[in-house]
C-alpha positions as CSV (number, residue, x, y, z in Angstrom):
1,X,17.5,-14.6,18.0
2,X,18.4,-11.3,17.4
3,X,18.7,-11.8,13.5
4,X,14.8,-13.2,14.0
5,X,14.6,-9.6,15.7
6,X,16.3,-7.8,12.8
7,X,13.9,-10.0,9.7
8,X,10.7,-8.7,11.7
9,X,11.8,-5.4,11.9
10,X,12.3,-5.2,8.4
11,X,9.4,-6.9,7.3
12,X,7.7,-4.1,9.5
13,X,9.2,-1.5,6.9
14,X,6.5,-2.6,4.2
15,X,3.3,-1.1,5.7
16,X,5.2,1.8,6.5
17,X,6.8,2.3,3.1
18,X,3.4,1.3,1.3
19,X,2.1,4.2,3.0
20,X,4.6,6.5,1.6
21,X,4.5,5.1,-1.6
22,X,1.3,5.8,-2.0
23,X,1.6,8.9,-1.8
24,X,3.1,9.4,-5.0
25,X,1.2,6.5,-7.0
26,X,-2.3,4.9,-7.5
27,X,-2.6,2.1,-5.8
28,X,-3.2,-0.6,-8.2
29,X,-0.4,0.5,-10.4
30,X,2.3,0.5,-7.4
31,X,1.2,-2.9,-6.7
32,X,1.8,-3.9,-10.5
33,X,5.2,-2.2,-10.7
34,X,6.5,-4.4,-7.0
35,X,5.4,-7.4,-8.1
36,X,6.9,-6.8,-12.0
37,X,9.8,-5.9,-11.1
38,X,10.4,-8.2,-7.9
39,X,9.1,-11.4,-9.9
40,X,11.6,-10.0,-13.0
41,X,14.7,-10.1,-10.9
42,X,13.5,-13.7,-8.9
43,X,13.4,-15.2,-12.4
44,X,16.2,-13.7,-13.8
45,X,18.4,-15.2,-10.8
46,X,16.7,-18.3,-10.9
47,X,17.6,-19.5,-14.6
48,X,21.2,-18.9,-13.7
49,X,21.2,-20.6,-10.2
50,X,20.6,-23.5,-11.1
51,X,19.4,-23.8,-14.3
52,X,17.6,-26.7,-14.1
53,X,15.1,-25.4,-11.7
54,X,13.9,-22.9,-14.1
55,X,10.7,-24.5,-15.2
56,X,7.7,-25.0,-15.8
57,X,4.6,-27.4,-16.4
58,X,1.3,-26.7,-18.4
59,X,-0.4,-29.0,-16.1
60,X,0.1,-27.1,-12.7
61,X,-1.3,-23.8,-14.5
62,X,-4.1,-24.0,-12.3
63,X,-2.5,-23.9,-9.4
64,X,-0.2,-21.0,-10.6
65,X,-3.6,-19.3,-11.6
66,X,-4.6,-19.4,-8.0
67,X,-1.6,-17.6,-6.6
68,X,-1.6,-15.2,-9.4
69,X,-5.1,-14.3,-8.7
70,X,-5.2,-14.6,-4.7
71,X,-2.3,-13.9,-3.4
72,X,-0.3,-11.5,-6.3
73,X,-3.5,-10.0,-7.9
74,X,-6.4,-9.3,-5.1
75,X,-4.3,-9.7,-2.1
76,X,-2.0,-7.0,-2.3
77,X,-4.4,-5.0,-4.4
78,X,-7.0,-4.6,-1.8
79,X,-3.9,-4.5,0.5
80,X,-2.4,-1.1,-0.6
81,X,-6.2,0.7,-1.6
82,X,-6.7,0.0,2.5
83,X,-3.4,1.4,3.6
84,X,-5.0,4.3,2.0
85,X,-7.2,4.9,4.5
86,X,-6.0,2.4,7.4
87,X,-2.8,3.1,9.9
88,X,-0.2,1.4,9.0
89,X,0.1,-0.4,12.0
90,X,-3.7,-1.3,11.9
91,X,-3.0,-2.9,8.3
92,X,0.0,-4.6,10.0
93,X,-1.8,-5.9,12.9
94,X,-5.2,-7.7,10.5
95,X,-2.3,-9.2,8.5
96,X,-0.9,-11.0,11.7
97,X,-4.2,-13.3,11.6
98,X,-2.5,-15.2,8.8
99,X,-0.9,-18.0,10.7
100,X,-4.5,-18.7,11.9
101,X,-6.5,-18.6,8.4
102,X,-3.8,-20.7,6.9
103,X,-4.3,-23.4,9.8
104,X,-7.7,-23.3,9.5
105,X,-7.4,-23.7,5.7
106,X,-4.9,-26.8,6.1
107,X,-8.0,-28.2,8.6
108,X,-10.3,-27.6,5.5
109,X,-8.2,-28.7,2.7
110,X,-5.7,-31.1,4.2
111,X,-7.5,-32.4,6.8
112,X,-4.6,-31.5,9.2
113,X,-6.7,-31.7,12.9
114,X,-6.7,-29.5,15.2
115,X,-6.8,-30.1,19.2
116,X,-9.7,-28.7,21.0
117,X,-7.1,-26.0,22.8
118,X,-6.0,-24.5,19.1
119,X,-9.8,-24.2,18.5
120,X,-9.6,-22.1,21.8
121,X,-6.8,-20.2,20.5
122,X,-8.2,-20.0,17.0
123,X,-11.3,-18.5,18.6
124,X,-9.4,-16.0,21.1
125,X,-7.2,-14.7,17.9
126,X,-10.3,-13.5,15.9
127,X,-12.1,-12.1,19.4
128,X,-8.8,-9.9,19.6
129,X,-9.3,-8.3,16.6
130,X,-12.6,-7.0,18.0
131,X,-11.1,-3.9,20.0
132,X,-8.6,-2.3,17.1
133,X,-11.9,-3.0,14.5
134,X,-13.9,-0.3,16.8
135,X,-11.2,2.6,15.9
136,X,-11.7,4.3,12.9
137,X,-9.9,7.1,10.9
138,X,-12.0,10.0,9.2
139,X,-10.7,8.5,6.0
140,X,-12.6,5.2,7.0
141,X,-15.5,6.8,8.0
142,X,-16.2,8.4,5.2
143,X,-16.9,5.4,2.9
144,X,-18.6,4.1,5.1
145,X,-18.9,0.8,6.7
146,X,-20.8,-2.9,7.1
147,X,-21.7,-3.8,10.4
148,X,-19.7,-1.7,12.2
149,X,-16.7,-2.8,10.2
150,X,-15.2,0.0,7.6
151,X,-14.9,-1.0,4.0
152,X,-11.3,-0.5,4.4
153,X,-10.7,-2.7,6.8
154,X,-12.9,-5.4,5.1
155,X,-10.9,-5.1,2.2
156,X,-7.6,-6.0,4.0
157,X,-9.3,-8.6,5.5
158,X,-10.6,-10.4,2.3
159,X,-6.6,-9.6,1.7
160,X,-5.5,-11.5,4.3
161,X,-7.7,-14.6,3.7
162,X,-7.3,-14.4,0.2
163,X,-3.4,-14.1,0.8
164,X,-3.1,-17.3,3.5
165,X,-5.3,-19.4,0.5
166,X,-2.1,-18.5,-1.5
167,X,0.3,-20.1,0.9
168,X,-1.8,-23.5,0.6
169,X,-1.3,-23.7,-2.7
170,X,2.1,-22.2,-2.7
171,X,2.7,-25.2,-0.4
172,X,1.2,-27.2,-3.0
173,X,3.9,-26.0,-5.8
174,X,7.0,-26.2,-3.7
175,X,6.4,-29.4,-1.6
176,X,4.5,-31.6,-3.9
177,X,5.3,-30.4,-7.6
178,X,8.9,-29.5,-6.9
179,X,9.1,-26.1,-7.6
180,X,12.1,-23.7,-6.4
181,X,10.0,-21.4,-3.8
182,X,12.2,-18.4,-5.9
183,X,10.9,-19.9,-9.2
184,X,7.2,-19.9,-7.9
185,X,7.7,-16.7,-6.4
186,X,9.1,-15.1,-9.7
187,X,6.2,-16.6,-11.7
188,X,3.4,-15.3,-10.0
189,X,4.5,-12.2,-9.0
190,X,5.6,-11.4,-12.5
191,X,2.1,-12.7,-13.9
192,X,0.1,-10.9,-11.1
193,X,2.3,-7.6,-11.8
194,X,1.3,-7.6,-15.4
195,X,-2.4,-8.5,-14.6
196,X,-1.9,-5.8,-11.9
197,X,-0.6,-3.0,-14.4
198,X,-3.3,-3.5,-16.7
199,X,-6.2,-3.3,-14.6
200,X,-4.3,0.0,-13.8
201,X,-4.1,1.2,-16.9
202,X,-7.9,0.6,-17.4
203,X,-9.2,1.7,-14.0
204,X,-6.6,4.3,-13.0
205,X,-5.8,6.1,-16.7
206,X,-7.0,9.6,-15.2
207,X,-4.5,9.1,-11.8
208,X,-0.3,9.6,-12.5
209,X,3.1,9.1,-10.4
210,X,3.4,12.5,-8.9
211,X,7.0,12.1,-8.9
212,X,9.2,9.3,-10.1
213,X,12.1,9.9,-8.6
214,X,10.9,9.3,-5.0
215,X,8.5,6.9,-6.2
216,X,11.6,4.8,-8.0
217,X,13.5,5.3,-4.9
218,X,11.2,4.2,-2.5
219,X,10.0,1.2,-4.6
220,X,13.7,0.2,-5.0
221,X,13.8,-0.2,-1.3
222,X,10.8,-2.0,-0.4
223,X,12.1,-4.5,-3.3
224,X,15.2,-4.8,-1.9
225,X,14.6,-5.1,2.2
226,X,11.0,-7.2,1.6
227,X,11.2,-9.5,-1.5
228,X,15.0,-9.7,-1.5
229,X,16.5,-9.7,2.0
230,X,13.4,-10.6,4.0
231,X,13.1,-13.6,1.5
232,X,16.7,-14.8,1.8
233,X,16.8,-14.0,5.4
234,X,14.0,-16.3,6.5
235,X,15.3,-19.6,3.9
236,X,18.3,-19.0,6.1
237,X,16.4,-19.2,9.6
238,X,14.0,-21.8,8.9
239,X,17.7,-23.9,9.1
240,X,17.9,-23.1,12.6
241,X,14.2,-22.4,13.7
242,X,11.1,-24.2,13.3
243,X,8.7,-22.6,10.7
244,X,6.4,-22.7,14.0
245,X,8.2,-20.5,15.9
246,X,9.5,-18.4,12.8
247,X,5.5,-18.3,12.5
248,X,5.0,-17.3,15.8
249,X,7.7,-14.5,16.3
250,X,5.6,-12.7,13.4
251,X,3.8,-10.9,16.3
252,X,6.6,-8.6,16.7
253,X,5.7,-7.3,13.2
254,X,2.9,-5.1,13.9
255,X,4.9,-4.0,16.8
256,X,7.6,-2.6,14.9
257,X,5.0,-1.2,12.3
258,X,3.4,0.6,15.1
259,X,6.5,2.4,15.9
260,X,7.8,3.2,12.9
261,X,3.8,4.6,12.1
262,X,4.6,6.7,15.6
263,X,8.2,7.5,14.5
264,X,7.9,8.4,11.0
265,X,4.5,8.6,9.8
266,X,2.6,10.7,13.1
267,X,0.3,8.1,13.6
268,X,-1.4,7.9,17.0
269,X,-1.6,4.5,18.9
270,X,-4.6,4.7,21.3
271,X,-5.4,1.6,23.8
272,X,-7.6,-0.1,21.0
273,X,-3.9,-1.6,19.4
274,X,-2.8,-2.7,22.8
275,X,-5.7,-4.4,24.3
276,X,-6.3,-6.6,20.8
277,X,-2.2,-7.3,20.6
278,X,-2.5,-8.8,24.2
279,X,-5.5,-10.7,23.2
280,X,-4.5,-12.2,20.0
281,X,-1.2,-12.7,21.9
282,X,-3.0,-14.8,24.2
283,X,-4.6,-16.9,21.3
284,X,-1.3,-17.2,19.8
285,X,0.2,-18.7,22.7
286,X,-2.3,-21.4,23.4
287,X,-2.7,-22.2,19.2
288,X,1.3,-22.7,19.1
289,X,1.9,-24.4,22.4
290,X,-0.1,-27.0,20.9
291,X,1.5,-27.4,17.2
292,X,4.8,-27.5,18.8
293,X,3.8,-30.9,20.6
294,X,3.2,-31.9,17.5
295,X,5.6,-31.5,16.4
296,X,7.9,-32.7,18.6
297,X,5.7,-35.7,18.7
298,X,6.3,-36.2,15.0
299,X,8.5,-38.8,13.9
300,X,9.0,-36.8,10.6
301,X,10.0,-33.3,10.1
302,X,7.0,-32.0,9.0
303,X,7.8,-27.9,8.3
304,X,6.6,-26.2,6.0
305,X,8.8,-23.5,3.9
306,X,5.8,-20.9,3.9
307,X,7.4,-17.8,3.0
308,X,7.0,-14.8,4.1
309,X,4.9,-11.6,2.8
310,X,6.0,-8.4,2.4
């Protein structure tokens, strides 16, 4: 339990870094130089251990194309030009709706049913997000907003669902085609990096790293403790825990963001963050109570190796 504890509360580290990151870089191109350089280094290690998992088939381009584009490309592209303007733990907190877009997406595209009390839960999740929606930053409010909702936080939630589409079809690479989940990873993130560094160079030529060497340093790290550790960390607990409850202890994340924002960044948690954690808590409870019947009803293990995202 406590190394479930420890993956959380490093996973946490991502918003928080993102927002220093972006300090010192666009953010288009800081998304292009992660995902480059993380996807480099997954590839690298993956045609030397083993060998004959490094490849790849014309025919599943498609599906790669998918990931590339929703989960590498527009994913964490809208996801660090919100951070810009969102808290860090209010990024953090949108993100944890994942485990319920990705089920409902399964219920669209797999045809995986869900009981009548996950609906409930389903329905409870997204009601939760109603309080933190209503806070706002000055940075939010001034570009403006869609029905009450701020552009910024519409764009991490187009991230989000655009994200938890990835995961189906990442699904789709590892369980059906065969894939190494580090060769898949390594492919798109390298493609979505490249894609990533040259919508930079055409959208954000008049924008520069203000300083490399914190900007290097700080990149190194969320490399290392997000696509490195994290990624390693949670192959090795989905051995011991069901990717349910792996799934379902990614509520402490936002937790963890929110005091490391208090900590480190000055951010100010007002009762809005509480009040939508306890709901979506709630809905959380109910929606997982009910997968883990099934799954103990199963006669088959029937996990899933979703990965994590950093």
């Amino acid at each position: 339990m406590i190394l479930i504890i420890l993956l959380y509360a490093l996973f946490a580290t991502s918003f928080s870094m993102g927002k220093i990151l972006l300090q010192y870089s666009p953010p288009i191109f800081l998304n292009g130089c992660r995902m480059l350089i993380a996807g480099s280094i997954l590839l690298s290690y993956q045609y030397f251990n083993p060998r004959e998992k490094f490849h790849f088939k014309r025919s599943h381009f498609w599906l790669y194309a998918q990931v590339i584009l929703f989960g590498v490309y527009f994913g964490y592209n809208l996801r660090f030009w919100a951070l810009n303007y969102l808290s860090s733990f209010k990024a953090s907190f949108l993100y944890n709706l994942s485990p319920f877009l990705s089920s409902y997406y399964s219920y669209i595209f797999f045809k995986e049913r869900l009981s009548s009390i996950q609906w409930v839960g389903l329905v409870i999740g997204f009601l939760g997000l109603v309080p933190i929606l209503l806070t706002s930053t000055p940075a939010e409010k001034a570009l403006g907003e869609w029905a009450y909702i701020s552009w910024p936080e519409i764009a991490i939630l187009v991230s989000v669902a655009a994200h938890s589409y990835s995961w189906i079809v990442m699904r789709r690479l590892v369980k059906e085609k065969g894939y190494s989940p580090m060769m898949a990873n390594g492919i798109t993130m390298t493609c979505g990096g490249m894609a990533a560094l040259l919508t930079s160079f055409i959208f954000e030529s008049g924008q520069s790293v203000t300083e490399w060497s914190p900007f290097f340093g700080w990149l190194a790290l969320v490399i290392l403790i997000s696509n490195i550790i994290c990624h390693n960390l949670y192959g090795f607990l989905l051995q011991r825990y069901t990717a349910t409850f792996m799934s379902f202890a990614g509520f402490l994340t936002p937790l963890f963001t929110a005091l490391y924002g208090v900590l480190f960044l000055n951010e100010c948690i007002t009762w809005h963050f509480y009040l939508s954690s306890t709901v979506v808590f709630v809905g959380l409870i109910l929606f997982y109570q009910e997968e883990l019947k099934k799954r103990y009803a199963a006669p088959i293990d029937v996990q899933h190796d979703d990965d994590i995202a950093g």
